[in-house]
Backbone as numpy.savetxt, mean C-alpha at the origin, in Angstrom:
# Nx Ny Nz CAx CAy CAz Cx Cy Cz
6.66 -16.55 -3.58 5.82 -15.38 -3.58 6.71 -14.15 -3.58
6.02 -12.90 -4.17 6.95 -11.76 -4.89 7.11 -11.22 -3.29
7.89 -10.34 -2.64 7.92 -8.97 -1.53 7.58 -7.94 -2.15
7.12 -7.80 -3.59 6.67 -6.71 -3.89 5.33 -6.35 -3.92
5.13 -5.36 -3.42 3.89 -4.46 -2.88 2.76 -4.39 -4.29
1.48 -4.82 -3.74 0.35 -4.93 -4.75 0.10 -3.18 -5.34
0.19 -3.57 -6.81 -0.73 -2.11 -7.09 -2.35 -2.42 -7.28
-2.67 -4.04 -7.15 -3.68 -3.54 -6.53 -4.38 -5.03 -5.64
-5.90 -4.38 -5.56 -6.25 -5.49 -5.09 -6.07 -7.04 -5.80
-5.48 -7.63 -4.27 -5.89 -9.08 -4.68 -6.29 -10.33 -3.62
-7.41 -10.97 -4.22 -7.74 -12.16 -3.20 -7.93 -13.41 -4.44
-7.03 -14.01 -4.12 -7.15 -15.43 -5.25 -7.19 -16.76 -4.70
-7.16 -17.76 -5.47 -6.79 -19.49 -5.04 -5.40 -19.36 -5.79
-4.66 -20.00 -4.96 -3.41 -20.61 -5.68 -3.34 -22.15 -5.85
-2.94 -23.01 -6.17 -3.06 -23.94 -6.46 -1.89 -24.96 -5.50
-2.25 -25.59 -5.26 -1.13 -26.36 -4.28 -1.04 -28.09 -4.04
-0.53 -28.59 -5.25 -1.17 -29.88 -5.49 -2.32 -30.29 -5.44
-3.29 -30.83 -4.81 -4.65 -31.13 -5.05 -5.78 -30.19 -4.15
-4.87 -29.01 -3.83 -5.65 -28.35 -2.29 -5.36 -26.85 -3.35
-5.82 -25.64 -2.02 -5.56 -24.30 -2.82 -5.25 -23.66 -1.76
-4.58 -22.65 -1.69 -4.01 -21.60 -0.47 -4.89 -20.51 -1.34
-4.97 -19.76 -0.29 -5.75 -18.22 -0.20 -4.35 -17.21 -0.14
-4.32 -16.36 -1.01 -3.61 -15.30 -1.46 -4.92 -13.90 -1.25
-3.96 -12.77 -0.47 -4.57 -11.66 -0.77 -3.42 -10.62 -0.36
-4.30 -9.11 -0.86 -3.54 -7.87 -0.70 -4.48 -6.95 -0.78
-3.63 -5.75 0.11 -4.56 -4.61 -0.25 -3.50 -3.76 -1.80
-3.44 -2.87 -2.15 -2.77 -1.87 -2.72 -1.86 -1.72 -1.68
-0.59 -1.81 -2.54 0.41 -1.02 -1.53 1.20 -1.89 -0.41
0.47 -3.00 0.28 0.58 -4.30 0.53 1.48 -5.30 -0.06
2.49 -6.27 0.82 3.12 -7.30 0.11 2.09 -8.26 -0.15
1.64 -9.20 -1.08 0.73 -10.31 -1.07 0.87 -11.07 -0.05
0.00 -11.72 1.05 0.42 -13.29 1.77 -0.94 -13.96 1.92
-0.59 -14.95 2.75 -1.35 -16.29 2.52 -2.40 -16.84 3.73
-3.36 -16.89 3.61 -4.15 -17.17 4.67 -3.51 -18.22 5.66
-3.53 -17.75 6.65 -2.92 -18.90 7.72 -3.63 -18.95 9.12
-3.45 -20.30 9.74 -3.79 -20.50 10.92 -2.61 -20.89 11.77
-3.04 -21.13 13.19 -1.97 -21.59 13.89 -0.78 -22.88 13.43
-1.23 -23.54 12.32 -0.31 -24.54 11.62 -0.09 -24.35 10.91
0.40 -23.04 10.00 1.23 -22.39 9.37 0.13 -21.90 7.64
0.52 -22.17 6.48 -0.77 -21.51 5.29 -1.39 -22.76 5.82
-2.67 -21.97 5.35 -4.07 -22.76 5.83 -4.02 -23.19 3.92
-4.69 -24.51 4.19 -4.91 -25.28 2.61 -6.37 -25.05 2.47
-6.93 -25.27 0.99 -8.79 -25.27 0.68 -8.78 -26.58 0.43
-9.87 -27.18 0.42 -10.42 -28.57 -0.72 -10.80 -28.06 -1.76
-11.32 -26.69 -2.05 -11.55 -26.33 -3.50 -10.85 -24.60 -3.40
-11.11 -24.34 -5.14 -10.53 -23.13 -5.44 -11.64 -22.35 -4.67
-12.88 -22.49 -4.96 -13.82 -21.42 -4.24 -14.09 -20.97 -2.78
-13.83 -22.15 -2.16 -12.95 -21.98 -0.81 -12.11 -20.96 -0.63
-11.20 -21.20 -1.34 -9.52 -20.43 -1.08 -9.94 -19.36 -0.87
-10.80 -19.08 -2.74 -11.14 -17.88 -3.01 -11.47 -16.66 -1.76
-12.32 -17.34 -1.53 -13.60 -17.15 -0.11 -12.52 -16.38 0.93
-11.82 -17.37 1.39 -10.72 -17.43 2.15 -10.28 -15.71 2.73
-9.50 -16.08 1.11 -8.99 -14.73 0.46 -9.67 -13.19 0.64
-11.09 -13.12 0.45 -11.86 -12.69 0.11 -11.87 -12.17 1.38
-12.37 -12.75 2.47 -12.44 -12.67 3.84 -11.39 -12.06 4.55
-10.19 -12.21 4.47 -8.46 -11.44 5.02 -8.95 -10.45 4.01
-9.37 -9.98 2.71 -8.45 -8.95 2.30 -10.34 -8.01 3.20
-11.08 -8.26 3.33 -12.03 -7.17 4.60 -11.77 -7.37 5.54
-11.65 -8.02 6.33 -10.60 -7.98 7.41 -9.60 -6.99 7.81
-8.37 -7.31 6.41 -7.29 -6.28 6.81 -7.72 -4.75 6.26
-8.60 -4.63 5.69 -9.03 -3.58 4.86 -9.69 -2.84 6.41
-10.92 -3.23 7.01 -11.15 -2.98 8.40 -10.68 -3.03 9.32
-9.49 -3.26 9.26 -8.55 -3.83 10.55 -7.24 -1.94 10.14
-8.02 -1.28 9.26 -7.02 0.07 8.94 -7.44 1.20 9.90
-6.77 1.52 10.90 -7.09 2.54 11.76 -7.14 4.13 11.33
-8.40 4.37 11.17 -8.38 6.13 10.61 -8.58 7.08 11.37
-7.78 8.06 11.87 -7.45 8.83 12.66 -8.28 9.96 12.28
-9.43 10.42 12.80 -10.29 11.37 12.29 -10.12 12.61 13.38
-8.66 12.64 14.28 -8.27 13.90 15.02 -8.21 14.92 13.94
-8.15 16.00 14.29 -7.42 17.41 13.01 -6.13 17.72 13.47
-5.26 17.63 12.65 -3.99 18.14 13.82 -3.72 19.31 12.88
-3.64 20.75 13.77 -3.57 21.74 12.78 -4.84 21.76 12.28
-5.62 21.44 12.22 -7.02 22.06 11.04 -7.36 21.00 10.19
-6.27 20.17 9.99 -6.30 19.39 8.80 -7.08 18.00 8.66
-7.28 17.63 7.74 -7.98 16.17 7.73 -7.22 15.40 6.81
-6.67 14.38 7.62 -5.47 13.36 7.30 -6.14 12.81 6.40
-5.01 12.40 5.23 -5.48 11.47 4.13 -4.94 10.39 4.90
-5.90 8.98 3.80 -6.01 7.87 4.82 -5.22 6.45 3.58
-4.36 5.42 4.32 -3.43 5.02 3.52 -4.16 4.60 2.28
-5.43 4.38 2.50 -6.24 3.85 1.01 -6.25 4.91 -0.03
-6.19 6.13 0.94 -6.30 7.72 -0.64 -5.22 8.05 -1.10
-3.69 7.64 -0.56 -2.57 7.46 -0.58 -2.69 6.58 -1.54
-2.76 5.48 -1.68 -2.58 3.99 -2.44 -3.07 4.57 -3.83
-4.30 5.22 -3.44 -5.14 5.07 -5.05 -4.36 6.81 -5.78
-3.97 7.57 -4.33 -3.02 8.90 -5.32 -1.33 8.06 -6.02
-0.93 7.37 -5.28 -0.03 6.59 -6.29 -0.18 6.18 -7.36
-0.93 5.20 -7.30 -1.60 4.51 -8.54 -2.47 5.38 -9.52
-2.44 6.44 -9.29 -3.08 7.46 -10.05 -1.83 8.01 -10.84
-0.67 8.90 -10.34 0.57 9.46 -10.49 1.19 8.24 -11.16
0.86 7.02 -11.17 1.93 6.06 -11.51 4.09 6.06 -10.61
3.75 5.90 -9.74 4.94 6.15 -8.66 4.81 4.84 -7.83
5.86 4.27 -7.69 5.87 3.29 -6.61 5.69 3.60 -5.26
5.49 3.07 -4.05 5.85 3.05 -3.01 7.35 3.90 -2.46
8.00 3.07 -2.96 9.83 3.35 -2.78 10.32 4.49 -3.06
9.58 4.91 -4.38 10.00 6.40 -5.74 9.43 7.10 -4.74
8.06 7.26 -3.95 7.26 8.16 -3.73 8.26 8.44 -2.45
8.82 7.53 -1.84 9.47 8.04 -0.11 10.93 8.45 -0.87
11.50 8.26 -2.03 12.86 8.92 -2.15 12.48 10.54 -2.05
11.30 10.58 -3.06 10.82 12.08 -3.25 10.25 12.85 -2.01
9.46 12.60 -1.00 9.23 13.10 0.14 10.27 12.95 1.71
11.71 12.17 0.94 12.60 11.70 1.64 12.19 11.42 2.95
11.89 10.20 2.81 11.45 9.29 4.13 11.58 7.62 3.58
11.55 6.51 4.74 12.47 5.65 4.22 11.07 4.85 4.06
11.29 3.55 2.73 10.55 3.09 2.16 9.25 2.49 3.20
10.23 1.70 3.79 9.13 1.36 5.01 8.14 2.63 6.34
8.43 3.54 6.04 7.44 4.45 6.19 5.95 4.47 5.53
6.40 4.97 4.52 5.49 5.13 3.09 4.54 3.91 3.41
5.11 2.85 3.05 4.39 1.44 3.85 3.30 1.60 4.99
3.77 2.11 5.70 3.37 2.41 7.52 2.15 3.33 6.85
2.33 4.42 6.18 1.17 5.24 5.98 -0.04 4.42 4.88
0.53 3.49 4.00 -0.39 2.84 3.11 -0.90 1.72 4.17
-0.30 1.32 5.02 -1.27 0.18 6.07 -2.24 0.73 6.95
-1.90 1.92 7.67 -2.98 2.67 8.25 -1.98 2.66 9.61
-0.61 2.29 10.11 0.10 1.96 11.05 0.23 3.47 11.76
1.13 4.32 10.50 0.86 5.55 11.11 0.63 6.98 10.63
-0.05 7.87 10.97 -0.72 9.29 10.55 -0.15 9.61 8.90
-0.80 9.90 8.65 0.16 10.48 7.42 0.54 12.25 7.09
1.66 13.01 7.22 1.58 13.99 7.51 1.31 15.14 6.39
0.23 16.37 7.15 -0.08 16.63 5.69 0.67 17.26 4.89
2.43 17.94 5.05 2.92 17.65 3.89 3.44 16.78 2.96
2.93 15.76 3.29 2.94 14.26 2.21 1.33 14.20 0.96
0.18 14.57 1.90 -0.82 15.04 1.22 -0.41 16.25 0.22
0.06 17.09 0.38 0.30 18.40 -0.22 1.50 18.00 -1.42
1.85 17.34 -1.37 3.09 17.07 -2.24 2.48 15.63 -3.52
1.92 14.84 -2.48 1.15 13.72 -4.04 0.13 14.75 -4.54
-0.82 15.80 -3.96 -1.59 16.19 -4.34 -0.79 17.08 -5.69
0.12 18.04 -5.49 1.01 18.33 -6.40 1.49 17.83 -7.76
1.97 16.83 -7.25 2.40 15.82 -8.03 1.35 15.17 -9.32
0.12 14.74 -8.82 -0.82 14.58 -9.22 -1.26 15.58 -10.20
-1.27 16.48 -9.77 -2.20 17.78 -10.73 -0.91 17.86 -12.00
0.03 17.98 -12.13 0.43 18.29 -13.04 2.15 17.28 -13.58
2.48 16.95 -14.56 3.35 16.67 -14.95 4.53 17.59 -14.54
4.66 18.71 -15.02 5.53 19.76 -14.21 5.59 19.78 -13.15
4.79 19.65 -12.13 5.10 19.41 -10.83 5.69 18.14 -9.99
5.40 16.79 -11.13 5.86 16.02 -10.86 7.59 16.09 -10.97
8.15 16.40 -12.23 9.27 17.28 -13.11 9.91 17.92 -11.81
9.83 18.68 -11.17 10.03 19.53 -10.19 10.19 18.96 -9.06
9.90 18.09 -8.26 9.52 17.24 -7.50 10.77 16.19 -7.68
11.18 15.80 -8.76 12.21 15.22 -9.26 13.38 15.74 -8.98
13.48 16.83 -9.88 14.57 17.89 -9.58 15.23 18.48 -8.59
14.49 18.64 -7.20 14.61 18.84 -6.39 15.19 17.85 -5.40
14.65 16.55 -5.65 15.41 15.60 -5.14 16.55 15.24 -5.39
16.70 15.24 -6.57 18.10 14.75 -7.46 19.05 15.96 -7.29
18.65 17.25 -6.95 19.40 18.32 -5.96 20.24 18.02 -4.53
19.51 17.58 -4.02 19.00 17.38 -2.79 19.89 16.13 -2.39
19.86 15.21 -2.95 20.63 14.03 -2.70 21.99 14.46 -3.30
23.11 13.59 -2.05 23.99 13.49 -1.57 24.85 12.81 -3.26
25.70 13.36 -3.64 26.73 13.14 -4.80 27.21 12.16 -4.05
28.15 10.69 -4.69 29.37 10.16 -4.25 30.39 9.77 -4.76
């Protein structure tokens, strides 16, 4: 199985000799595998798995803590409006924390719902978003910004 982060949803059957494991993700998410206390849980059928699947990815989808404090005035974007402003911009995970310089597993933290997301991170995909030039700029500034060796 990949460590790379879903661009988008997924809840599937995988196939596993005559049984099926449950695969899911949110956006933004590494894929994994339905499990119980005896490590991936197996199906007797694909529609099972499916099911399975289906079930973890609302789960973890509800299991996302949204912080509806104002800090400053503001109203925090939430890692799902994050996920879908990526996938909008076309930017990875990784690209998006070189550019707001913060480390990959952050970015992560804000697409799981782990922690706040601050609103100049909102202010900057929102940027980014609206225009190609701003994306351009956004670039530039980084590639400034970072350390020659």
């Amino acid at each position: 199985m990949s460590n790379k982060p879903a661009s988008r949803l997924i809840a599937k059957a995988l196939p596993r000799g005559d049984r099926f494991a449950a695969q899911f993700a949110l956006p933004g998410l590494v894929p994994d595998l339905v499990r119980d206390s005896g490590g991936v849980k197996l199906f007797p059928t694909e529609a099972a798995a499916e099911s399975a699947a289906k079930d973890a990815v609302i789960r973890l989808f509800d299991s996302r803590t949204v912080d509806t404090r104002k800090a400053g005035g503001y109203v925090r974007l939430t890692g799902a409006e994050l996920a879908v402003l990526l996938d909008e911009i076309n930017i990875t995970p990784t690209y998006f924390a070189e550019i707001v310089g913060v480390p990959q597993a952050r970015v992560m933290k804000w697409l799981d719902g782990e922690q706040d997301i601050p609103h100049s991170v909102h202010v900057t995909a929102r940027l980014i978003a609206h225009s190609e030039e701003n994306f351009r700029i956004a670039e530039t500034i980084t590639e400034q910004c970072q350390e020659k060796t």
